[in-house]
N, C-alpha and C positions, 0 to 999 in steps of 0.2 A: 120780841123776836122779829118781828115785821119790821119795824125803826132799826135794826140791828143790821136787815138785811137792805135796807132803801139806802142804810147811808153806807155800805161796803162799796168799795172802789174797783171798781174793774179795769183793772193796768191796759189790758190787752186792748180792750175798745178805743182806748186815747191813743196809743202806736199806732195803732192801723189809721186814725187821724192824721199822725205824725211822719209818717210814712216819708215825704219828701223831703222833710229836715237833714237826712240821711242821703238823697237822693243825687243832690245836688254836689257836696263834694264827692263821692264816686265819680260822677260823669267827669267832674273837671279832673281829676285826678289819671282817670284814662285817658282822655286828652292830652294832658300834658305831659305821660308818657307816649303815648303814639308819638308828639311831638319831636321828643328828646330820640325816638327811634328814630325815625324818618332822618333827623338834624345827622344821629349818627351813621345811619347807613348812606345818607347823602356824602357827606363829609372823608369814609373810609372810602368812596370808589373814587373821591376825585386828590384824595389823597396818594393811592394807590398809582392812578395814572400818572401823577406827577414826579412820585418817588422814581418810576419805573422811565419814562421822558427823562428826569435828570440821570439817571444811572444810563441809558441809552447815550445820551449827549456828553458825558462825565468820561467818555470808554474812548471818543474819537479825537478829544482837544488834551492839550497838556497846558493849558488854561484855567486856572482851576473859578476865577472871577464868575463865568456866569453859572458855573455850577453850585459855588457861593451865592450866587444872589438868589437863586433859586430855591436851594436850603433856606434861605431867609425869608422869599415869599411863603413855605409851607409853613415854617416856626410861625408866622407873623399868623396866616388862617387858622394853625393850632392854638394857639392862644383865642382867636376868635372863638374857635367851637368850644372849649374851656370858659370864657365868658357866658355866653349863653348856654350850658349847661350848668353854669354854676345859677346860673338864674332861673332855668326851669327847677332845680333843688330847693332854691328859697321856695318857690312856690307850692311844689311839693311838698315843705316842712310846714306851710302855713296852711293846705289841706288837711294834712293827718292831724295836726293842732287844733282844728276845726269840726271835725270828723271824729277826735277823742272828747273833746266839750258837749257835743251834741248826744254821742253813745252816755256819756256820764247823766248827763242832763236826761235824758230817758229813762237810764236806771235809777234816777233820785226817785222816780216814780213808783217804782217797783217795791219803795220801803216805804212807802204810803199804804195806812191799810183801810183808812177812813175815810170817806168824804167832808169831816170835822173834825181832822184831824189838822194842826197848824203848819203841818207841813206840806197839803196838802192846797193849803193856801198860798203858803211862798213858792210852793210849784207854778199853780195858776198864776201868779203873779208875772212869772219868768215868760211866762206861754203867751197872757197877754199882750206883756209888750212887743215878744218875738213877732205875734198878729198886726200888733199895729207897725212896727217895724217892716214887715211885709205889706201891709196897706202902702203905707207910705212911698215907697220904692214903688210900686205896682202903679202908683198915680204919678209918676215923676219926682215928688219930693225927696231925691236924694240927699240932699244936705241934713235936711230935718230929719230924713231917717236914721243919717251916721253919728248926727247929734243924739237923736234919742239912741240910738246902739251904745254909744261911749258913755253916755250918761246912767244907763243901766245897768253898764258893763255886760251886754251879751254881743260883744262883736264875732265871735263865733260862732257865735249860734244864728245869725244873718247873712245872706249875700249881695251886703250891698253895692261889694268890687261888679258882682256879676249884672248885676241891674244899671250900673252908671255905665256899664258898657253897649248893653243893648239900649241905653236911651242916645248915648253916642251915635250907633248907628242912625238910629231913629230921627236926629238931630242932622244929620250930616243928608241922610233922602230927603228930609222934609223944606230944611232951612238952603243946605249946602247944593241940594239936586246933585250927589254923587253917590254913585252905587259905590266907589271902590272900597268902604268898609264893609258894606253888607256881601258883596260879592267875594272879601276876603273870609269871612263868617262861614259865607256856604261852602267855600274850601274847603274850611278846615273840618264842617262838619256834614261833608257831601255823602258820604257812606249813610248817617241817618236820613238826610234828606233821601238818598233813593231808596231805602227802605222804606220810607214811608210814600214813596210817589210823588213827594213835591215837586212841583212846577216853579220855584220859587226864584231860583238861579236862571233860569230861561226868562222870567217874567222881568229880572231886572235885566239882563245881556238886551230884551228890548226893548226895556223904556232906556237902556244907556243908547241902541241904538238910535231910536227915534229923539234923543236929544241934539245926537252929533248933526240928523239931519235937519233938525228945524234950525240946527244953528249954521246950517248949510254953509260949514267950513269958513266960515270966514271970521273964526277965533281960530287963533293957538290950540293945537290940541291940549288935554288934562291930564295928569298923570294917570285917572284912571281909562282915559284914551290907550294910551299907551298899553296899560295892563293890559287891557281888552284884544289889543293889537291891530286898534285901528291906525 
């Protein structure tokens, strides 16, 4: 009875470990809807204005030429906002793709009843690599982690897209000396930074400004010069 009950599996204690597996496509997934909001309410008011200027200008001339060309600048930005929503879609279908492997991948567990049980093992197995897969990423090795992902086959169940992006930044302050990625970063995710208080967004606006001045103008300004609006 005692052996019976040392080797029973307790599903619940390994999820509350797992916890972030889950954790990480949500967050992107919000994201990249606020995105696709934001693109689209941008999109409807300067659409609106334009429709509303050409129907204005359309009323005074019997010219029909730049009422036509105008129709064709909006077609031309409609199709833009069409491209890039169809591209925050891909991404979105490759969340929820990721987000169904991981829920599945949890539930394998749940038909586990034994700690010697052999399936219990190919679980472990999965878990392990997932760990070293996350090491790896964690220490920069991103190649080798996307190798071992594909070679496991758990690319789902890893975020390696997310990790080569924050070492991008990483790469771009350390080597590049340019905030303009990490400053696009706290853009997009300024609403958690001030919920949490961070100084982070300030802290780069002045190591970018104490750069422009040590180089006391006398470069070309940077593009993220410009961003900045110096």
């Amino acid at each position: 009875m005692a052996e019976l009950t040392s080797t029973k599996l307790n599903a619940e204690s390994h999820l509350l470990l797992d916890q972030p597996l889950l954790r990480m496509p949500y967050e992107l997934s919000r994201r990249n809807f606020k995105n696709a909001q934001r693109l689209i309410e941008h999109s409807t008011t300067s659409f609106t204005s334009s429709l509303q200027s050409t129907t204005k200008a359309a009323s005074k001339t019997d010219d029909p030429t730049q009422t036509l060309d105008s129709l064709d600048a909006m077609i031309t930005k409609m199709q833009g906002l069409k491209r890039k929503l169809s591209n925050l879609q891909e991404e979105e279908a490759k969340l929820h793709k990721a987000a169904k492997a991981r829920l599945q991948h949890l539930q394998d567990l749940h038909q586990v009843r034994s700690l010697v049980d052999v399936k219990y093992d190919e679980w472990s197995r999965v878990r392990l690599s997932r760990l070293l897969v996350d090491y790896l990423l964690r220490e920069g090795y991103a190649d080798s982690a996307a190798c071992l992902a594909r070679t496991k086959g758990i690319e789902d169940l890893v975020d390696v897209d997310a990790f080569v992006a924050c070492h991008k930044i990483e790469r771009s302050l350390s080597e590049g000396q340019s905030t303009a990625l990490a400053l696009e970063w706290c853009k997009e995710h300024g609403k958690e930074l001030k919920k949490g208080g961070s100084m982070l967004e300030f802290e780069l606006r002045l190591q970018q400004y104490i750069e422009i001045v040590s180089r006391g103008r006398t470069e070309p300004h940077t593009p993220s010069d410009e961003k900045a609006g110096f």
